[in-house]
C-alpha positions in Angstrom: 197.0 136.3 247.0 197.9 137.7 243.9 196.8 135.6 241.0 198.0 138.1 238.1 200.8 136.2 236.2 204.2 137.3 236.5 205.4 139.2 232.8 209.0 140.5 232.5 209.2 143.9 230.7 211.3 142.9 227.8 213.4 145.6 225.6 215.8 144.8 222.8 219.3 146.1 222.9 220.4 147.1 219.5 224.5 146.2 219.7 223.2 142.9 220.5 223.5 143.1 216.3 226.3 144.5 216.0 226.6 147.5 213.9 223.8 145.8 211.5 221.3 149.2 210.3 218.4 149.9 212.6 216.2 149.3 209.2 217.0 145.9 209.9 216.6 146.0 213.7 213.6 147.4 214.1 211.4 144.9 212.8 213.6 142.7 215.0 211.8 144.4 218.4 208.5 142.8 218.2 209.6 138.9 217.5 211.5 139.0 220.7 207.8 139.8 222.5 208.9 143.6 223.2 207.7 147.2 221.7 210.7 148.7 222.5 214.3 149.2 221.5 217.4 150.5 223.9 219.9 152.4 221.3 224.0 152.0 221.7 226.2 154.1 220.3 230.1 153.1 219.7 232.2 150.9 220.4 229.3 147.7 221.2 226.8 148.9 218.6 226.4 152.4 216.3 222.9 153.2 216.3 222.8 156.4 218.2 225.4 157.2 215.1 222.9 156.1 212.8 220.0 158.2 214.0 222.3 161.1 214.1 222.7 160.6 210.7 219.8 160.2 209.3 218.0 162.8 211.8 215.1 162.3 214.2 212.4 162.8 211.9 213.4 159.5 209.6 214.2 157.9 212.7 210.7 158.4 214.4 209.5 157.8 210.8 210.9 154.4 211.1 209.9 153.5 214.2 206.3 154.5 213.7 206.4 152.3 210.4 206.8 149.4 213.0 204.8 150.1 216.0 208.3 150.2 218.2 209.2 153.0 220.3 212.6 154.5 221.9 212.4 153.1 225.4 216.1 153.5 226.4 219.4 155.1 225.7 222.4 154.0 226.5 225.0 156.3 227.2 227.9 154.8 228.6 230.5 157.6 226.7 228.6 160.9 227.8 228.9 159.8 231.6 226.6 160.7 234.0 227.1 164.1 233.9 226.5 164.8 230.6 223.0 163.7 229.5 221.6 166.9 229.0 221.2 167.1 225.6 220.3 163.6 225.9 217.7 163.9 228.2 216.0 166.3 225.7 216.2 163.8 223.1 214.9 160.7 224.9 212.2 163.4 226.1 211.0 164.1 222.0 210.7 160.6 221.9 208.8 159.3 224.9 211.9 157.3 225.7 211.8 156.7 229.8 215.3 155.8 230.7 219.5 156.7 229.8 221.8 154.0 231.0 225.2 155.5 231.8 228.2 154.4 234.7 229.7 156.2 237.4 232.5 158.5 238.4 234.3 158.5 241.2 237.3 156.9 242.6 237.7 152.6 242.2 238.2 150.0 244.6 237.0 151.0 247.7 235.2 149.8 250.8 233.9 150.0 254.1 233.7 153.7 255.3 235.6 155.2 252.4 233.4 153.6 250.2 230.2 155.2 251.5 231.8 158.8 251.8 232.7 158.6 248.0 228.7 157.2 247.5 227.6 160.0 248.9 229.4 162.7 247.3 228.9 161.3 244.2 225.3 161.3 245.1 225.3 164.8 246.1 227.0 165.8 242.3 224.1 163.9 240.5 221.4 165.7 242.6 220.7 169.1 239.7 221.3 166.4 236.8 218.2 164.1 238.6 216.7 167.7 238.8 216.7 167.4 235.3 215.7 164.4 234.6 212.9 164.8 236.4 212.0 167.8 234.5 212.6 165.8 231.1 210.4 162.8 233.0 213.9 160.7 232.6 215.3 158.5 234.9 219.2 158.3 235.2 220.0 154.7 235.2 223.4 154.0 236.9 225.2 150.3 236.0 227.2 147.9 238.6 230.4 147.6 236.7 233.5 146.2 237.6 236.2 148.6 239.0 233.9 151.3 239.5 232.6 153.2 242.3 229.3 152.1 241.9 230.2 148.0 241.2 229.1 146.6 244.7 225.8 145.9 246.4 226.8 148.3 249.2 227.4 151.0 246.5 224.2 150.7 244.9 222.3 150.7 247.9 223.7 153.6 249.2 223.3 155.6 245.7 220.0 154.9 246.2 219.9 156.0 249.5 221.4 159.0 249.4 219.9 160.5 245.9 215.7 159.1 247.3 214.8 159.9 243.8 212.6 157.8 241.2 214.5 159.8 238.7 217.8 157.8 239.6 217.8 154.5 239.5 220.7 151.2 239.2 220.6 148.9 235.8 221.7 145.7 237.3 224.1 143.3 235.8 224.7 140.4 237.7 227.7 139.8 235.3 229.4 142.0 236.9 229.0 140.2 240.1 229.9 137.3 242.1 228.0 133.8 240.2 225.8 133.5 243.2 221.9 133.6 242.0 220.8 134.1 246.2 222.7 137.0 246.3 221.9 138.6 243.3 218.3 138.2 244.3 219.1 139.6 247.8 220.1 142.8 245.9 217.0 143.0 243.6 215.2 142.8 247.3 217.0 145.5 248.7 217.3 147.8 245.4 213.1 147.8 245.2 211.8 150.5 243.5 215.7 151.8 242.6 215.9 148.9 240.3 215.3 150.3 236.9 216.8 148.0 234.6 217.6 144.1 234.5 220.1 142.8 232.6 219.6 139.4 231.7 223.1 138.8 231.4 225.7 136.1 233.7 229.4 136.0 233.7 229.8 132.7 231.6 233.2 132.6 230.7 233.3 136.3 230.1 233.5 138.8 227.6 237.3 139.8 227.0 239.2 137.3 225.3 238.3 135.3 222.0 236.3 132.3 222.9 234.8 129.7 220.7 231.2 130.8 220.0 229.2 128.2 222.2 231.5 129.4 225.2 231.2 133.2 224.5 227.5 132.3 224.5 227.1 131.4 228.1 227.0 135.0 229.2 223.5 134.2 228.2 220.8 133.0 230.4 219.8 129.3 229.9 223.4 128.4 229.4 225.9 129.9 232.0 225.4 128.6 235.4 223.9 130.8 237.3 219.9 130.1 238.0 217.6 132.3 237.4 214.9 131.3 239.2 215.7 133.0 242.3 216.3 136.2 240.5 212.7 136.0 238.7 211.2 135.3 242.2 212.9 138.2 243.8 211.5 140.1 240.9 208.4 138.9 241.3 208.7 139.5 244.6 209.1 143.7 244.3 206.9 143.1 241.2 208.7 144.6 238.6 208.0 146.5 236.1 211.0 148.2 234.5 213.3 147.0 231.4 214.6 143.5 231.2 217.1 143.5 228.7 218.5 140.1 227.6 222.3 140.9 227.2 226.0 139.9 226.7 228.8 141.2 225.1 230.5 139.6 221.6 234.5 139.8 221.3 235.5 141.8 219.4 233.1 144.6 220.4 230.9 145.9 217.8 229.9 142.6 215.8 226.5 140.7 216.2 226.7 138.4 218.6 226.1 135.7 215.7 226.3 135.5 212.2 222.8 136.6 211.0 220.4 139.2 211.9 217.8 135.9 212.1 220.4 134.1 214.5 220.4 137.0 217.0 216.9 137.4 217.5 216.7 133.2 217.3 219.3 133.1 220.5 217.4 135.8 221.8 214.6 134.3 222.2 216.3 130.8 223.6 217.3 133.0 226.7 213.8 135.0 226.8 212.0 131.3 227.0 214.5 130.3 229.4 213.3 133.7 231.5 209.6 133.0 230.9 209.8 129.7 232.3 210.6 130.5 235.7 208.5 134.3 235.6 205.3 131.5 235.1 206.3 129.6 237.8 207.4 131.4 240.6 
């Protein structure tokens, strides 16, 4: 029996203040019990803008000045075919993962499905050649409407690419509010799960709610249970990113008033986490 205790990988996801200056993020990183930080670029966050601006060598400056490191990059606008350039900049700075979506043709199933998987599998193979060369992984999200949205679909991505350069970052808000079946998935995926969103439907993300309701994208206080889901990831014992996540409405804004209040609700959800990873 494995005695070791169960320790979520935690990463901090820099829209999650809006468009707030990484100078004031980064010393964020480490009070919500990571060492790392996932950059977003526009429309949820502008930080990718930010480093572009104030080049690589103040950015790594800043880091450094904090003990945090690049550990994702989320890349949502370059799609998954165009990370190249990315790749090489992750690559300067140790970074071990871009987050991007999929292409391909929406709501499909069954047989179709599978044959649209698989080509779309066969397009990413030289960009996983590439990663792998960069010593990236390609990190595909479920999202709704896409090709890859479905359990099915991310199984079968991960079949048919058999890389650990390619891998799914799982969001169980895009999925059905059913905590057994989202820890069915994290079964299956294995070792292709390379992200975890910590992140549930709630009452969802598009329309203007009132703040308390907008809030329950989080976990702790949606409905979905997480303890499941931290025993399945027990279960394939993993290692990779868990990024505590939702989305604000409007797009772009902190997801509460104050840089202080972010990282405070932040780590609300990341005790809520811990409490089941000690006790599964």
């Amino acid at each position: 029996m494995n005695d070791t205790p169960f320790e979520l990988n935690y990463i901090l996801a820099s829209c999650m203040y809006g468009t707030i200056s990484l100078a004031e993020i980064v010393p964020e990183v480490k009070k919500i019990g990571s060492e790392h930080i996932d950059i977003w670029p526009r429309v949820h966050g502008d930080q990718r803008e930010q480093v572009e601006s104030m080049g690589n060598e103040a950015f790594a400056a800043l880091l450094a000045d904090h003990g945090v490191g690049l550990g994702v990059s989320t890349r949502f606008d370059l799609g998954p075919f165009g990370l190249a350039d990315e790749m090489a900049f992750c690559q300067e700075f140790g970074a071990s993962l871009i987050v991007t979506g999929s292409k391909g043709p929406k709501n499909l199933a069954g047989e179709e499905l599978r044959a649209a998987v698989a080509e779309f599998a066969e397009g990413l193979k030289p960009h996983i050649a590439t990663a792998e060369q960069h010593g990236i992984t390609i990190s595909i999200e479920n999202h709704s409407s896409a090709l890859i949205e479905s359990p099915d679909s991310m199984q079968w991505l991960i079949e048919f690419t058999d890389s650990p350069y390619l891998g799914i970052a799982l969001a169980p808000y895009h999925l059905p509010d059913d905590a057994e079946l989202v820890a069915q998935l994290i079964a299956d995926l294995g070792h292709g799960l390379a992200l975890f969103y910590a992140w549930q439907h709630g009452m969802g993300c598009h329309e203007k709610l009132p703040k308390e309701q907008e809030l329950m994208q989080l976990p702790g206080r949606g409905t979905l249970d997480f303890a499941p889901i931290l025993s399945a990831l027990k279960k394939i014992n993993f290692s990779g990113w868990t990024e505590i996540f939702m989305h604000p409405v409007p797009r772009g804004i902190p997801i509460l008033d104050t840089t202080a209040e972010v990282t405070d609700e932040i780590n609300r959800a990341r005790h809520h986490l811990d409490q089941f990873a000690q006790s599964v």
